[in-house]
C-alpha positions in Angstrom: 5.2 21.6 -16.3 4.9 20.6 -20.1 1.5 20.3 -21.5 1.3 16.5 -21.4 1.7 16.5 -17.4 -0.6 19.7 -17.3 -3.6 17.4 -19.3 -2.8 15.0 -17.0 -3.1 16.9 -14.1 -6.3 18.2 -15.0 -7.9 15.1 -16.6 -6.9 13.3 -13.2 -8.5 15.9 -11.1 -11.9 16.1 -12.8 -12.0 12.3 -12.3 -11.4 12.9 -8.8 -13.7 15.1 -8.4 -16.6 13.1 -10.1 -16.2 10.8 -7.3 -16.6 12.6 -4.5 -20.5 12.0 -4.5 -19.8 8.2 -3.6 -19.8 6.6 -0.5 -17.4 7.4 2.2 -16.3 4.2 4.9 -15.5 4.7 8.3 -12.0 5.9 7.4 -13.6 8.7 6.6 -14.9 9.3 10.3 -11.4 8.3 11.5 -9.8 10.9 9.9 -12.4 13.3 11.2 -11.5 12.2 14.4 -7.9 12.8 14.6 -8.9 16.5 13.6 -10.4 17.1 16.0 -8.0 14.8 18.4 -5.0 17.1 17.5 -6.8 19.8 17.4 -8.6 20.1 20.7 -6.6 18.2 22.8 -3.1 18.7 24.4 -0.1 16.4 22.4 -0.3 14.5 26.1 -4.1 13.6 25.6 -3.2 12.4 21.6 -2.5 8.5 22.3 -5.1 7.9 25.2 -8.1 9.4 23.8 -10.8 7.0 23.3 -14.3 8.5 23.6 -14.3 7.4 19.7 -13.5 4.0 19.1 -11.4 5.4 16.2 -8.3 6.2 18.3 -5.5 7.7 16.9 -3.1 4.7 15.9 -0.6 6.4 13.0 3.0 7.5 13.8 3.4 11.2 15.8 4.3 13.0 12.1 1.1 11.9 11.0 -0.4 13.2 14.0 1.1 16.2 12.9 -0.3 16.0 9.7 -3.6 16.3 10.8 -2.8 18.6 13.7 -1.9 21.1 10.3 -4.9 20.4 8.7 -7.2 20.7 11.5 -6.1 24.9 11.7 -7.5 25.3 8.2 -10.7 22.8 9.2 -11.4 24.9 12.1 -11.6 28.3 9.9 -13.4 26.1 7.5 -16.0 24.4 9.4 -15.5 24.6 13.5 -17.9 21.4 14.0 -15.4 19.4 12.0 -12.7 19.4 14.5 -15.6 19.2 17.8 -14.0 16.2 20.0 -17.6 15.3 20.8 -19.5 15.7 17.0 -19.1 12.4 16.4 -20.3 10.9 12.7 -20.2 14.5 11.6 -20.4 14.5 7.8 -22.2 17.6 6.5 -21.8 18.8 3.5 -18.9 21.4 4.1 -17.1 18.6 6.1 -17.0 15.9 3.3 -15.7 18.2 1.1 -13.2 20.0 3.2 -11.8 16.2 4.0 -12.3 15.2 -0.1 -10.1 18.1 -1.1 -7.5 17.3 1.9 -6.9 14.1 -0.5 -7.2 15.5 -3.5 -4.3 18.3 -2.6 -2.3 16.6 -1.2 -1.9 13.8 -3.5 0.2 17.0 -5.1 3.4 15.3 -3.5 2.8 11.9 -5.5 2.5 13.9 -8.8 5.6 15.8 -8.4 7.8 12.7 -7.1 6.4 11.0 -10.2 7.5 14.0 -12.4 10.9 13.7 -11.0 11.2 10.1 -11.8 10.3 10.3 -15.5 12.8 13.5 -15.5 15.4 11.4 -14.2 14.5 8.1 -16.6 14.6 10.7 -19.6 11.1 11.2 -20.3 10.2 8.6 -22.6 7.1 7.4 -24.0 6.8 4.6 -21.5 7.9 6.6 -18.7 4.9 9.2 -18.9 2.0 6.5 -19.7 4.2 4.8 -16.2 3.6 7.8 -14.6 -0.4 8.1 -15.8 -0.7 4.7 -14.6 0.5 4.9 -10.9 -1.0 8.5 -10.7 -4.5 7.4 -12.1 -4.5 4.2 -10.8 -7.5 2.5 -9.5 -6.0 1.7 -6.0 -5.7 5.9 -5.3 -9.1 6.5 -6.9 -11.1 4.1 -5.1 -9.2 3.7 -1.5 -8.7 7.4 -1.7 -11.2 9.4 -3.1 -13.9 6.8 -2.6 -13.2 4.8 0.5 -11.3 7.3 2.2 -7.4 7.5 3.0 -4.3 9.9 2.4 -1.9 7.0 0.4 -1.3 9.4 -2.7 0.8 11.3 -0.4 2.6 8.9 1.4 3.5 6.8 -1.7 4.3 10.2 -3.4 7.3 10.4 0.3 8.1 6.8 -1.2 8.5 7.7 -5.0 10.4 11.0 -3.9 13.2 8.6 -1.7 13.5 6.4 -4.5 13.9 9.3 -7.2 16.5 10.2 -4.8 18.0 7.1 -5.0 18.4 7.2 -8.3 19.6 10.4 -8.4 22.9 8.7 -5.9 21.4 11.2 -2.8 21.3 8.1 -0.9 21.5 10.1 2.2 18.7 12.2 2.1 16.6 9.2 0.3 17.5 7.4 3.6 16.2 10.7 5.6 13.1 11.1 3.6 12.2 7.2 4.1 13.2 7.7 8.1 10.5 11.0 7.9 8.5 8.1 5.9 8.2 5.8 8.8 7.5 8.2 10.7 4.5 9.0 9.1 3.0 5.4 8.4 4.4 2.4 10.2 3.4 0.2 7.2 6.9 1.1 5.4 8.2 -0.8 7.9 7.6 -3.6 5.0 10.1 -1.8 3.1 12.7 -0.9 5.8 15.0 -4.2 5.0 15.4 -3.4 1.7 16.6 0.3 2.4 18.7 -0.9 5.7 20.5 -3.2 3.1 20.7 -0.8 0.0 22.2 2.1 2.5 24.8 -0.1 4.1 26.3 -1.6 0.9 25.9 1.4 -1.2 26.1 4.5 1.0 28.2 3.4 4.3 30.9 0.7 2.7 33.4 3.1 1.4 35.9 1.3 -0.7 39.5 2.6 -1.8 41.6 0.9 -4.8 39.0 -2.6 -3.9 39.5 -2.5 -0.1 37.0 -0.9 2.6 38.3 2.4 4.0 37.2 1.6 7.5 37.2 5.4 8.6 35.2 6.6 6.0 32.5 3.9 6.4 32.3 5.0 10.0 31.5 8.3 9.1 29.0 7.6 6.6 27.4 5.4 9.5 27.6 7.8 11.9 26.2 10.4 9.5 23.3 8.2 8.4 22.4 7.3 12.3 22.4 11.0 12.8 19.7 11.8 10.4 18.0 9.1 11.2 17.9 9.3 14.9 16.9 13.3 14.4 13.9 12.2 12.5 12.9 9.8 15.1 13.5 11.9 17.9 11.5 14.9 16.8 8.6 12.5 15.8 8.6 10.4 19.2 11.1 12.8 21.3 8.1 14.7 23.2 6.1 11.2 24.2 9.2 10.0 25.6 9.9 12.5 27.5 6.3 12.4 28.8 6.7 8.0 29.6 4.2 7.7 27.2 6.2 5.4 24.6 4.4 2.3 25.9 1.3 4.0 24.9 2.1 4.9 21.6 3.5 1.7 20.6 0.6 -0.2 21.7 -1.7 1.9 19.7 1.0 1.4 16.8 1.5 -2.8 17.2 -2.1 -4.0 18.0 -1.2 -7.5 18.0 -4.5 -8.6 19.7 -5.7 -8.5 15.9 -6.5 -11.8 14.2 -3.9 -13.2 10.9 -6.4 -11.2 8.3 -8.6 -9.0 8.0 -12.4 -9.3 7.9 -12.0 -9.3 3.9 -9.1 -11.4 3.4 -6.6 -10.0 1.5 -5.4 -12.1 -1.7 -2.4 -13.9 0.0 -1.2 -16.9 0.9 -3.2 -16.8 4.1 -6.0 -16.4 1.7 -6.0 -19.7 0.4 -4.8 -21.1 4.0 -8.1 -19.9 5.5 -9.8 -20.7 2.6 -8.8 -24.3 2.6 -9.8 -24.5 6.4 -13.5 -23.3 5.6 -13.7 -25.7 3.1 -12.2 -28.7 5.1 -14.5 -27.1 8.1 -17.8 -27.6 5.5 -16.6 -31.2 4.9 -16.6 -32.1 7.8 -20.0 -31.4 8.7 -22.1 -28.5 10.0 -21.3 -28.8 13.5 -17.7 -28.0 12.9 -18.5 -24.9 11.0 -19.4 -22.8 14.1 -15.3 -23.1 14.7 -14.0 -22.8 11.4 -11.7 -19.5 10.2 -13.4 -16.1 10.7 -12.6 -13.0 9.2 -13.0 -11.0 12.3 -10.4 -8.5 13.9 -8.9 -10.2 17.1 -11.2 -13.6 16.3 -9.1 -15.8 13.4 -9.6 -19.3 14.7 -8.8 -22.6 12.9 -11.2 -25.9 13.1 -8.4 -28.0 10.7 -5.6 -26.6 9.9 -2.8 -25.4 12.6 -3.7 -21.9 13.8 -0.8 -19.1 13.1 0.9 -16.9 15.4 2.4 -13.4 14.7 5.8 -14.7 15.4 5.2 -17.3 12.8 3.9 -15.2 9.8 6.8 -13.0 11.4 9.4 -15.6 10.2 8.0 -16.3 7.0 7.9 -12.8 5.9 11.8 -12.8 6.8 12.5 -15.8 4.8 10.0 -14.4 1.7 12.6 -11.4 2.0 15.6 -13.4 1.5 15.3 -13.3 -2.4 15.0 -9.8 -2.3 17.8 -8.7 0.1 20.0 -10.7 -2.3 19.5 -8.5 -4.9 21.3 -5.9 -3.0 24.7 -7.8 -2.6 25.5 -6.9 -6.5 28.7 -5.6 -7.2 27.6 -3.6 -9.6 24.9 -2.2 -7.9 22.2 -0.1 -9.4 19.4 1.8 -8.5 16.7 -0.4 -10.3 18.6 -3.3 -8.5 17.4 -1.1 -5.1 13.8 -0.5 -6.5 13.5 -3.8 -7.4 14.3 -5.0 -3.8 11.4 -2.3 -2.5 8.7 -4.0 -4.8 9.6 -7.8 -3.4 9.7 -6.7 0.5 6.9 -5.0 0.3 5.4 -8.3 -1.7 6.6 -10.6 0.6 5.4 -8.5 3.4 2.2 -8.7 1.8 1.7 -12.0 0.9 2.8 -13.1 5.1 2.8 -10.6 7.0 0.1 -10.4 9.9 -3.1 -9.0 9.5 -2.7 -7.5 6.3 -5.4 -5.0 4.4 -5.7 -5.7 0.9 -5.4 -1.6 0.6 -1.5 -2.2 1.3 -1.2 -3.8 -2.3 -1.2 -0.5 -3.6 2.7 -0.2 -1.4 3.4 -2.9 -4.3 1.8 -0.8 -7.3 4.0 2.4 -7.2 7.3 1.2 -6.8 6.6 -1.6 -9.3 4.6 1.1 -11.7 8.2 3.2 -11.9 10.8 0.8 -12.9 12.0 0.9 -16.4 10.6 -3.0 -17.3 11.5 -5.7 -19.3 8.6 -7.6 -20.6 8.5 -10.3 -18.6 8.0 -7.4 -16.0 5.3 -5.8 -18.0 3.4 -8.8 -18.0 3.6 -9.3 -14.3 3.0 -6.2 -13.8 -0.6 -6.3 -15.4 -1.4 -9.3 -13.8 -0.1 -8.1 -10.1 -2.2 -4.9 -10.7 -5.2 -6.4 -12.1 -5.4 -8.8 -9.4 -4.7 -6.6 -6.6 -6.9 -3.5 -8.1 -10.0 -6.2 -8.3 -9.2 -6.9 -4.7 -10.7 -3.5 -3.8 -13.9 -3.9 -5.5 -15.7 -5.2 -2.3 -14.1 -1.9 -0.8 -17.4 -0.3 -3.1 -20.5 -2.6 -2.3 -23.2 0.2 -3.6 -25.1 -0.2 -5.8 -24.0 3.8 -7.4 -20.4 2.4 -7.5 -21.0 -0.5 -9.5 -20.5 1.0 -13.0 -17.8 3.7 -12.2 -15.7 0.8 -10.4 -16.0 -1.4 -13.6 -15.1 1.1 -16.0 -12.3 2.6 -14.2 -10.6 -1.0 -13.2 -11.2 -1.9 -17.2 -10.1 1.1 -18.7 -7.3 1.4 -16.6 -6.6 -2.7 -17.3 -6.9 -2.2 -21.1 -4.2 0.8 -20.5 -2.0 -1.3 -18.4 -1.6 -4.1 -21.1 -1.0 -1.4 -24.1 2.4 -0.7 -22.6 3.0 -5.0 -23.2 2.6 -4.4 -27.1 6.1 -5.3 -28.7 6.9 -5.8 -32.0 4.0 -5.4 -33.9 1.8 -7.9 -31.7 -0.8 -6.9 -29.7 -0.7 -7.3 -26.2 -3.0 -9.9 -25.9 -1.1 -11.8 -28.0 2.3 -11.1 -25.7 0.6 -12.4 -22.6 1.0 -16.3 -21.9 -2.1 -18.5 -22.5 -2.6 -19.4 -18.6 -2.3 -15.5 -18.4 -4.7 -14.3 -20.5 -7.0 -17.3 -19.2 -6.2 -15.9 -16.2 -7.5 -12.3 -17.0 -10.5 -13.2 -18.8 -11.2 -15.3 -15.8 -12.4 -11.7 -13.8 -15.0 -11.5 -16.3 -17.2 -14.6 -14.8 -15.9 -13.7 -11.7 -17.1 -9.9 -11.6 -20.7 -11.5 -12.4 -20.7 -13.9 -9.7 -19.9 -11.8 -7.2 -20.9 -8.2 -8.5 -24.4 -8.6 -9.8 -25.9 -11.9 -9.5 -24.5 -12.5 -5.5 -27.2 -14.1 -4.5 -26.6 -17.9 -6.4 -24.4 -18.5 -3.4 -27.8 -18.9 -1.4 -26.5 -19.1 2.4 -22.6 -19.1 2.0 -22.9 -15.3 2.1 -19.2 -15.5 2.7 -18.5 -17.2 -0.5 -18.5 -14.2 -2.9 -15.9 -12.5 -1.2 -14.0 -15.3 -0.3 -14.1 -16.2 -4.1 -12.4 -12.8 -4.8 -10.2 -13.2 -2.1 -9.0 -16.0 -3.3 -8.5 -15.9 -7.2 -6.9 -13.1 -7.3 -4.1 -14.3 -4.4 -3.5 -16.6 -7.3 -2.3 -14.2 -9.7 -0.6 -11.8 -7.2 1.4 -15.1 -5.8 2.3 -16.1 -9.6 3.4 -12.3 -9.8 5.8 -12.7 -6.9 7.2 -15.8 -8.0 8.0 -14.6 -11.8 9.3 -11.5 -10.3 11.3 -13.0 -8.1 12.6 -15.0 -10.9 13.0 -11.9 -12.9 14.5 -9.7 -10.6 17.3 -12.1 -8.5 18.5 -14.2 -11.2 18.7 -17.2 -10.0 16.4 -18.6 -6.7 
């Protein structure tokens, strides 16, 4: 490592650590949890364990993941990994789990180092790379709220370095290993089934397909993949405990969002409900949208279905598969495809976490960008990073969340300078109306909460919505950006 990714390193880890006084959410007792889950229990006792209502629900190589980490817990502190120590924080626990993170979010450094290796190691490719490693979505759903994305987004970034290194087949095996981790990639998955099939499998000869080669490649491909799968879910099936697993995986019985919306299209559906639902008198409020797992009901508009949002997120898709039916096909063209899946999985997919924006962030954060892109990049990330705000209600948090979503804003627009202007001056004027907008809106809801009287959902739903309004203004420039022609 040269000394610019050793400061960072270091500068990024102190910050880290300066936050692990903060709050902790109930992530944090999940992952507990499956400690002491793997750890104590037989691999046939994994998906049925419920005396927590924190049951395991992550792919088997996650499983794994914290069946690895649970040996060093139990040298480290045995209570941490007790089955029946439930809540148990101490001390030695909450830093044992804070370190976990903070290790291995290695992988997403050194998939990031590859990338800017592979770009060429430009100026703008290392303050890229700053950006996705320090960005606020890893510090405050990470190392404050509590979950392992750094190194599951550093799995991602190390497929698509692959990628562009033209290893399509063992980007296509590190994606499968992927998936098997975290079902959420799933978002992703068209994008890679598309890219792999039209770059990797379709063998062409003097501008015909060689049908024998293509086979191979396919067959080669389904190996890998079907390997990966079968090591990960192989010993459940053999046990007839798939059902199991995949109910755990798919909990449909979930409502269309979360208990804090997150800033989609359903966003502003919902939110147009609870306002027609206010109109039309208190006694229709009782029935109006809630925010609740397994309870989103509708008093005015039509009510969703999973099959619906299901559809829509196929169709959202269209634009980006298209991308991918290039002749001259690229590896940006590929990365470009990841970033609008996993967008339109986001802004319709079926109870989605606003956490998931961050699947949007990295592979977005890596592509060398025009600056129409730039520009859409700092709103998209603006937005979707002051999503996460509510994630930190304490009082404690309140400064280090402001400073670390403006500092990190203020970064995020220096890459937009071009040609002498500033990059204020490069944004649009609805965009930078736009962007000073969070300033009213961070006092509204952030310190003076209590002007909404009794709409105590108003505040959030306030966030909820304005920032689905730049994220979907993203999507739609990118789209435009990165197809062509919709």
């Amino acid at each position: 490592m040269d000394a610019t990714e050793i400061a960072l390193l270091v500068v990024g880890t102190s910050i880290k650590l300066l936050l692990w006084p903060a709050y902790h959410s109930t992530d944090f007792e999940v992952h507990r949890n499956w400690l002491a889950i793997t750890s104590s229990l037989p691999i046939s006792q994994w998906y049925f364990e419920n005396r927590s209502e924190w049951t395991l629900d992550y792919p088997p190589l996650f499983a794994w993941f914290e069946w690895t980490m649970s040996v060093v817990a139990r040298v480290w502190d045995p209570r941490i990994v007790d089955i029946d120590n439930l809540g148990y924080a101490s001390p030695p626990c909450v830093m044992f789990q804070r370190l976990s993170v903070l290790v291995s979010e290695l992988v997403l450094f050194m998939a990031l180092r590859r990338v800017v290796r592979i770009k060429g190691s430009t100026v703008q490719g290392r303050v890229s790379m700053a950006l996705v490693f320090l960005s606020p979505g890893f510090l405050f759903v990470d190392h404050v709220h509590f979950q392992y994305n750094g190194v599951l987004l550093g799995m991602l970034v190390y497929s698509i370095s692959l990628v562009m290194e033209g290893r399509d087949l063992l980007a296509g095996t590190v994606f499968a290993i992927l998936l098997c981790f975290k079902h959420i990639f799933m978002y992703i998955a068209p994008a890679y089934f598309v890219y792999l099939l039209r770059q990797y499998c379709a063998v062409y000869r003097n501008g015909s397909l060689d049908t024998r080669a293509s086979v191979v490649r396919v067959v080669k491909l389904g190996s890998m993949v079907a390997l990966v799968f079968a090591v990960s879910f192989g010993p459940f099936a053999m046990m007839g405990q798939m059902s199991q697993v995949l109910s755990r995986l798919f909990p449909f019985k979930r409502g269309l969002c979360h208990a804090f919306w997150a800033p989609n299209f359903w966003a502003l559906y919902v939110f147009a409900d609870r306002i027609l639902s206010i109109a039309m008198g208190a006694s229709q409020l009782a029935s109006s949208t809630r925010g609740l797992i397994g309870d989103t009901r509708f008093t005015v508009l039509p009510t969703i279905t999973p099959l619906f949002t299901f559809v829509a997120t196929l169709v959202a898709m269209a634009p980006a598969l298209t991308v991918l039916v290039r002749r001259n096909l690229k590896p940006e063209h590929f990365v470009q495809s990841v970033v609008l899946c996993a967008l339109a999985s986001f802004m319709f997919g079926w109870h989605v976490h606003e956490k998931a924006i961050i699947l949007v962030a990295v592979p977005l954060g890596v592509l060398a960008m025009s600056p129409r892109v730039l520009r859409m990049h700092a709103i998209l990330t603006t937005a979707g990073f002051y999503s996460l705000l509510p994630l930190l209600f304490g009082v404690q948090e309140l400064v280090p969340k402001m400073c670390v979503l403006g500092i990190w804003t203020l970064c995020s627009l220096w890459l937009l300078r071009a040609d002498g202007k500033s990059a204020w001056k490069c944004l649009s004027q609805r965009e930078r109306i736009y962007i000073t907008g969070f300033g009213p809106l961070f006092v509204a809801t952030e310190l003076v909460p209590c002007v909404f009287g009794r709409l105590e959902f108003l505040p959030l739903a306030l966030v909820s919505v304005y920032t689905s309004l730049g994220i979907i203004y993203a999507w739609i420039n990118l789209s435009f950006e990165f197809t062509g022609a919709i």
